[in-house]
C-alpha positions in Angstrom: 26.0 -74.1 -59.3 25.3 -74.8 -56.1 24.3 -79.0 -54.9 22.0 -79.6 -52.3 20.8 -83.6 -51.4 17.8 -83.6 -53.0 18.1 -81.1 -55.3 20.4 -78.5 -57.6 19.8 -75.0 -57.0 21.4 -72.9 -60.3 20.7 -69.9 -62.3 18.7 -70.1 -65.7 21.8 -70.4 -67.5 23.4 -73.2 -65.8 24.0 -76.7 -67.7 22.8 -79.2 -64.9 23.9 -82.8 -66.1 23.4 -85.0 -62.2 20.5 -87.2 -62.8 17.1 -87.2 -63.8 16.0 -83.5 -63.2 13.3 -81.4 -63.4 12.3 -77.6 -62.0 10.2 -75.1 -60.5 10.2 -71.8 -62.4 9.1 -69.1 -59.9 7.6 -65.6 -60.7 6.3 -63.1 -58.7 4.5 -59.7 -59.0 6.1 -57.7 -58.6 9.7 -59.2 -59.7 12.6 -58.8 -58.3 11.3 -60.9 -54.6 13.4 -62.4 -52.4 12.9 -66.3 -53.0 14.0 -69.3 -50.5 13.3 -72.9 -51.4 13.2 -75.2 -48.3 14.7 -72.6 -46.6 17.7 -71.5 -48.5 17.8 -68.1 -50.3 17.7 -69.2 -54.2 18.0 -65.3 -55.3 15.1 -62.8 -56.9 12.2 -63.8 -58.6 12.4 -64.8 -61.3 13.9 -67.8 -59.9 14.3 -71.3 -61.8 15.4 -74.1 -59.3 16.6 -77.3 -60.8 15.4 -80.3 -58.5 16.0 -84.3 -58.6 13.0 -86.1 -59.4 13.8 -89.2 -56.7 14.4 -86.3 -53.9 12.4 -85.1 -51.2 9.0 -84.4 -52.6 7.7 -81.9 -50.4 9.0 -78.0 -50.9 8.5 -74.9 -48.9 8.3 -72.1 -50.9 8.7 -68.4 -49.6 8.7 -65.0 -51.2 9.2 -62.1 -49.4 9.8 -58.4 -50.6 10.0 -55.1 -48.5 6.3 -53.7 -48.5 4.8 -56.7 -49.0 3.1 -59.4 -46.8 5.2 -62.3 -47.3 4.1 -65.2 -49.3 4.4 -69.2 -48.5 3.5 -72.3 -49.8 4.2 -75.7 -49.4 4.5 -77.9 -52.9 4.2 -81.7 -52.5 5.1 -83.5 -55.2 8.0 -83.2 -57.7 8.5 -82.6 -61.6 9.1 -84.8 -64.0 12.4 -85.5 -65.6 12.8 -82.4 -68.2 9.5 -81.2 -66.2 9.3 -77.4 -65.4 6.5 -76.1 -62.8 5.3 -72.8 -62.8 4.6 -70.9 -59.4 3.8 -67.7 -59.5 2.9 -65.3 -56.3 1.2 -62.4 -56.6 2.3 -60.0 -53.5 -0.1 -58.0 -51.5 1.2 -54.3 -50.4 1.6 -54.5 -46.6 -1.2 -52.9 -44.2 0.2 -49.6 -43.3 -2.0 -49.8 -39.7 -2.8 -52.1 -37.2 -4.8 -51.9 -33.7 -4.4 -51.9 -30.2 -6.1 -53.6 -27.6 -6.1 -51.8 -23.9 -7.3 -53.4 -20.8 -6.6 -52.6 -17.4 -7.2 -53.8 -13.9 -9.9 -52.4 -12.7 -11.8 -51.7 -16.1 -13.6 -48.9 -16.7 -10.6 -46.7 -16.7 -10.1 -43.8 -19.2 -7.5 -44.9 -22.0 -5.8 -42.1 -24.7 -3.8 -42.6 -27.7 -0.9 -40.0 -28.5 -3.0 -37.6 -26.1 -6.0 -37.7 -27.7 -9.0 -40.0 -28.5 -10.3 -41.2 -25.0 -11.9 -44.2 -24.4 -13.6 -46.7 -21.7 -11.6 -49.9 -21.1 -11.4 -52.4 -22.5 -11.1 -50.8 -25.7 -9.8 -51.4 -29.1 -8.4 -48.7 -31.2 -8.2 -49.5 -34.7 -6.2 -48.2 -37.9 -3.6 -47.0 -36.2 -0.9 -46.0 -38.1 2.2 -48.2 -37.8 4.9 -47.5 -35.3 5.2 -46.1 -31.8 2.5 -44.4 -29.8 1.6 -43.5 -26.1 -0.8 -45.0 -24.2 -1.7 -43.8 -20.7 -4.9 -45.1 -18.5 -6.3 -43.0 -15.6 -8.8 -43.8 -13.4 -9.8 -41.7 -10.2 -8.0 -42.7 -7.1 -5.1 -44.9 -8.8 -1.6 -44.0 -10.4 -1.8 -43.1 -14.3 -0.3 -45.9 -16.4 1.9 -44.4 -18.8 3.4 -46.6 -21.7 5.3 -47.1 -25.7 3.9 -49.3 -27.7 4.8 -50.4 -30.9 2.2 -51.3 -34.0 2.9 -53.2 -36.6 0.6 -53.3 -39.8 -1.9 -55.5 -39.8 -1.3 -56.7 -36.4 -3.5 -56.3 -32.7 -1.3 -55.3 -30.0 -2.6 -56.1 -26.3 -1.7 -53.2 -23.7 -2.3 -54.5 -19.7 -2.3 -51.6 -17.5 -2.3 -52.5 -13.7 -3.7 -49.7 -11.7 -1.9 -49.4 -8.6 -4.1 -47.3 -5.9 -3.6 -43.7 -4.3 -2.2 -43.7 -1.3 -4.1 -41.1 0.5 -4.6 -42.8 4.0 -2.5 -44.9 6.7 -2.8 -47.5 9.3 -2.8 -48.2 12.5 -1.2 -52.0 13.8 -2.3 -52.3 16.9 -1.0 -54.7 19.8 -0.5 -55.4 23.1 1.1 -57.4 25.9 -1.3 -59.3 26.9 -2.8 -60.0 23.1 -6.7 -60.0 23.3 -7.5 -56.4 23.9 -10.4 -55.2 22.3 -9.2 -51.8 20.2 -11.4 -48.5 19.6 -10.2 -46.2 17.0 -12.2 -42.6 17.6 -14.4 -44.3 19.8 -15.2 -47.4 17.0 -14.3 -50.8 17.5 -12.4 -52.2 15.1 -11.4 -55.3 16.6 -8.7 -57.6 19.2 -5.2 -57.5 19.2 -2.8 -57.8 17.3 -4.9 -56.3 14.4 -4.0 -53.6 11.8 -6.4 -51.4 11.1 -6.1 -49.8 7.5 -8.1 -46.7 5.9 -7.3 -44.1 8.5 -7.0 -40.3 7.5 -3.6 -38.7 8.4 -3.8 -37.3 11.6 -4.4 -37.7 15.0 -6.7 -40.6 16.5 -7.8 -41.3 19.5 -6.8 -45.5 20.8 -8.3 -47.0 23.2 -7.5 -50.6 24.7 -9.3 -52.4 27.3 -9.7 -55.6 28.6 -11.1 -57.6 31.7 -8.4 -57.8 34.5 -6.5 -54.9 33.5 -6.9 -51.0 33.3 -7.5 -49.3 30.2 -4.8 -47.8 27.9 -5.8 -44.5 26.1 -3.8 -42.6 23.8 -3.3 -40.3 20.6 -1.7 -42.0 17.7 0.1 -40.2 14.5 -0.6 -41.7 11.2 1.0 -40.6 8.2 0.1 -41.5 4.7 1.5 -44.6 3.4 3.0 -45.2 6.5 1.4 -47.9 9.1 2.0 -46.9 12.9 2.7 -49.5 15.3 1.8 -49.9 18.7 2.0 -52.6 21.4 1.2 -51.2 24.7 2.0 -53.6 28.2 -1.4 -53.2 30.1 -1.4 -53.0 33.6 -3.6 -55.8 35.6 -6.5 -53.9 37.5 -6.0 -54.7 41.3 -9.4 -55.5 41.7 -11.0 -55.8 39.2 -15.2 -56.7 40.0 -16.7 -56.4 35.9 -16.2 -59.1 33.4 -16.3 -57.9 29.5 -18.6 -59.6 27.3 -18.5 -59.7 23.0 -21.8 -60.8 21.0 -21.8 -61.5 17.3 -24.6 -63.3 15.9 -24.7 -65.3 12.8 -26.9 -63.4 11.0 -26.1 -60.0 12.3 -28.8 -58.0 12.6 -30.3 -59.4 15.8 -31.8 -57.4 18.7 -30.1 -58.2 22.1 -31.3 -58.1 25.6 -29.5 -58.8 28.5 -31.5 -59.4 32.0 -34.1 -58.4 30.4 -32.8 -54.9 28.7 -32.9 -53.9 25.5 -29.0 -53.7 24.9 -28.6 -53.0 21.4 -28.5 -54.8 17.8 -25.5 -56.6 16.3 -23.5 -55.8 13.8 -21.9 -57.3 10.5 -17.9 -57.4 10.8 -17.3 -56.3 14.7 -19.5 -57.9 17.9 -21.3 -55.8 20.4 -18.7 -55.3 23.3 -20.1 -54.6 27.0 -17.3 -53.8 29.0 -18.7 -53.2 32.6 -21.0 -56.3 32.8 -21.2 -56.7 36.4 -20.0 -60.0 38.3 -22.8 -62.6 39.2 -25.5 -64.8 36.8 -27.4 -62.9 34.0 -29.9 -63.3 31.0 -29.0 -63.4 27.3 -31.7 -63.6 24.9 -31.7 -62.4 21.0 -34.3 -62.1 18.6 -34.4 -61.6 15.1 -37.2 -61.8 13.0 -36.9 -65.0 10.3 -35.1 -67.4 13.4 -35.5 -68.8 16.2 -35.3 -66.5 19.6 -32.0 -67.7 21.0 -31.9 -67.2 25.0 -29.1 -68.5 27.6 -28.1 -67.6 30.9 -24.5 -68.0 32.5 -22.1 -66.3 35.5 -19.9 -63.7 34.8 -16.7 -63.9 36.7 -15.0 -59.9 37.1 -11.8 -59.4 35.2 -12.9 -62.1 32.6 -13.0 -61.4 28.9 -16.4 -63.7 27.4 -16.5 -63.6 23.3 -20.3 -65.5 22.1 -20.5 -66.3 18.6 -24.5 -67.3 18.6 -25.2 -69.0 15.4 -29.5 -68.0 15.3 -31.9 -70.9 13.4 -33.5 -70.0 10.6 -37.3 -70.8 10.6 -39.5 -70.5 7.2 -41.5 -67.7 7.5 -45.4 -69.4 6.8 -44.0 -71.7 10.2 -43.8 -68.9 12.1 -46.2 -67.6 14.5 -47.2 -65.4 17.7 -49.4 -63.8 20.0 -50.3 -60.5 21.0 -50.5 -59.6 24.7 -52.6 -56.8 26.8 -53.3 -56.5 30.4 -55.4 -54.8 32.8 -53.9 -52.3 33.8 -51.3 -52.4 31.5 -47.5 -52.1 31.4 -47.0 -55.7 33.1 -43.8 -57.4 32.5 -44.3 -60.3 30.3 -42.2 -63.4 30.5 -42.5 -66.5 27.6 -41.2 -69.4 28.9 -39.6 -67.4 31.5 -37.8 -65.3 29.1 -38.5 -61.6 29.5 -40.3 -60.1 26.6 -41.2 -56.5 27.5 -44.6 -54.5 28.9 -48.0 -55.3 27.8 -49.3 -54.5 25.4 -46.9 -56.3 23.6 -46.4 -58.6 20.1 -43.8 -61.0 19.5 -44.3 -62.6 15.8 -41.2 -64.6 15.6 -42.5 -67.6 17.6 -42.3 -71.2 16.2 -45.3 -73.6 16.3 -45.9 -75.0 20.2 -46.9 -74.4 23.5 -45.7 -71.3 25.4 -46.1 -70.3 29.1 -46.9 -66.9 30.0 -46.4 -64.7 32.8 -47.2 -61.4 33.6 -46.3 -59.5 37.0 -47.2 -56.4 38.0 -46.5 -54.8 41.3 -49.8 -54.6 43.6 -51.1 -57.5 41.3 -51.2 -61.3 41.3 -49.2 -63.0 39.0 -51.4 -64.0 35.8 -50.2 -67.3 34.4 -51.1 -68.9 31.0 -50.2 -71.5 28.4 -50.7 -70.6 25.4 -50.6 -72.7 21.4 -48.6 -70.8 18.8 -50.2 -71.7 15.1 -48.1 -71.1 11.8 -49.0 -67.7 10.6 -51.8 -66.8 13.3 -50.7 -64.3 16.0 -53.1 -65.4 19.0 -54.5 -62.9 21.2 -54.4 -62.8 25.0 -55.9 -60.3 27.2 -54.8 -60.8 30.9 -57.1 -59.3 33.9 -54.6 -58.5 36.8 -56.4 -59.4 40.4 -55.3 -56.6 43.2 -53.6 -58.1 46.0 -55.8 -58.5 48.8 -57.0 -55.2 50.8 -55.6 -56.7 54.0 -52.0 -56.7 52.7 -52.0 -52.7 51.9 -53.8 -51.9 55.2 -51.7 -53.4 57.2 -48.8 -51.5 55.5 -50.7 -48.4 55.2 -52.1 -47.9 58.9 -48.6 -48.5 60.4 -47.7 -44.5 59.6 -50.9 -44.0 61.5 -50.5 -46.1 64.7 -47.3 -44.6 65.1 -48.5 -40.9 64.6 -51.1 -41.9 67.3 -48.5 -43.2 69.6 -46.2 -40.4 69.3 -49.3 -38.2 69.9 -50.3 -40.1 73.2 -46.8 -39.9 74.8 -46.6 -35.8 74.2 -50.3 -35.2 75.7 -49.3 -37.3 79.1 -45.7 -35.1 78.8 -47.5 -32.2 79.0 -49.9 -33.0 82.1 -47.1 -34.1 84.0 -45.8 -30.3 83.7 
């Protein structure tokens, strides 16, 4: 017999005489369970365990037998004095299957089970037998995932596969003594040093490096896959150097540039629009883009400077926007707003805001035509301008010139010729 405080844990046959006692008789189906009471193994069903009826009143009961879930409960109260209570468990057979859950990063790979039975992830597979089976997860352009796993009846087990990408490229870390230097990889920009540029076949590329004040740096790079390539050229300074460098980015990108003037390009999202031979002296910036504002500046450029303009354009809501559409006779006269160059006539600008506008147009031979013109929210207002001809006078004078000179010339020969 064995004591424990609390209760007396004996076989059916045992003569318990310590206190006031009672008992729980416990069965099972099938017999012949493994039985522990509060913890302690008590033997196979069936199982009679004496207890003391001033002891702990609340039991654990658990039964457990190979092939069989396991079975638990929890008894809160205790018999009597000469009391016997009756549990009695009835086992369920174990599941024989169980599932598992795969999920990788990214989704949407292909997942197999033992070789076979492909699947989208995420995915759960289900009644799978229990024990060990492979797993492997592919997906284009990353490393197969290969993996064990072990299933346990009735149980989901999770299966993470982290994808780890292809390497099928290299990259380029570019820098340079001085820092700054604007970088072109096969003739694209891809940014200012130091900067790594990533993504690039294996091979050979073409590097270029320039900036104001020094002379360029060309040269032919080897990148290997995997692998990134450094290089940090020192750039010479240019002796003298008479062009400045400017960089535009506009905020949207998208915007049309134009530069004294000249249509110069449109920007673009992720790298600016880089003029490198921007000649010395005071120019004309002015972008449009349609939705905003027209943002237009001037400023000097000094030669060997490097100038980088982040323009941040002004939204305007589109029923607030107006314009005006401009002809001339004879056409193709330059048009200025507010003395901002526009284009030729005929011309239409739509992206105006509400106000008053100047215009000029100038034509060579012509008078200047001058205007002032009201810009209405979502009315484009027409303006035809009738160029005057300089006066007669003005081209005679610089047309009979050729003439007086011819005469002269023919004067001087005819008194030549008498004198011979």
């Amino acid at each position: 017999m064995l004591c424990i405080p609390g209760y007396v844990i004996a076989d059916e046959n045992s003569h318990i005489s310590q206190g006031d006692q009672g008992y729980f008789s416990i069965h099972s189906i099938p017999a012949s369970a493994d039985v522990y009471f509060d913890g302690v193994f008590i033997g196979e069903t069936p199982a009679r365990v004496p207890v003391t009826t001033t002891g702990t009143q609340t039991h654990t009961i658990r039964i457990t037998m190979a092939g069989y879930d396991p079975w638990e409960t929890i008894y809160t109260e205790n018999p009597r004095a000469g009391q016997t209570i009756t549990l009695s468990a009835a086992l369920v057979p174990a599941s024989t299957s169980g599932g598992i859950l795969v999920t990788s990063s990214p989704s949407g790979a292909i997942s197999t089970l033992d070789g076979s039975a492909a699947q989208t992830t995420p995915f759960t597979y289900t009644n799978v037998p229990a024990g060990t089976h492979g797993i492997s997860v592919y997906l284009s352009g990353y490393q197969t995932y290969y993996g064990n796993v072990v299933v346990r009846g009735g149980e989901t087990t999770e299966v993470f596969a982290g994808l780890s990408p292809v390497i099928t490229s290299g990259a380029l870390a570019a820098g340079s003594d001085p820092a700054g230097a604007a970088v072109q990889v096969d003739g694209i920009y891809r940014g200012v040093t130091p900067t790594t540029v990533g993504n690039l076949a294996p091979g050979q590329h073409s590097v270029t490096l320039f900036k104001s004040g020094f002379q360029e740096w060309k040269g032919d790079v080897q990148v290997d896959k995997g692998v990134v390539t450094t290089i940090s050229p020192t750039l010479v300074k240019d002796p003298q150097p008479v062009c400045g460098t400017v960089s535009i980015t506009s905020i949207p990108a998208g915007a049309d540039v134009y530069a004294d003037g000249l249509y110069m390009g449109e920007t673009r999202a992720g790298s600016p629009l880089v003029f490198r031979e921007v000649k010395a002296g005071t120019h004309s910036l002015l972008l449009t883009r349609v939705g905003y504002q027209d943002y237009s500046t001037s400023g000097v450029i000094r030669a060997g400077e490097n100038y980088d303009l982040v323009i941040t354009l002004v939204a305007v809501p589109h029923q607030e926007l107006g314009g005006v559409a401009i002809e001339s006779s004879p056409s193709g006269a330059e048009v200025f707003l507010d003395n901002a160059y526009r284009g030729l006539a005929p011309l239409s600008v739509d992206t105006l805001p509400p106000g008053s506008y100047h215009v000029l147009l100038r034509l060579s031979g012509y008078e200047d035509w001058q205007s002032v013109v009201n810009v209405t929210p979502g009315q484009q207002v027409p303006l035809n301008a009738i160029l005057t001809s300089l006066p007669l006078q003005e081209h005679r004078q610089a047309g009979i010139l050729p003439y007086v000179i011819i005469g002269s010339l023919a004067v001087a020969l005819a008194l030549n010729l008498r004198k011979r």
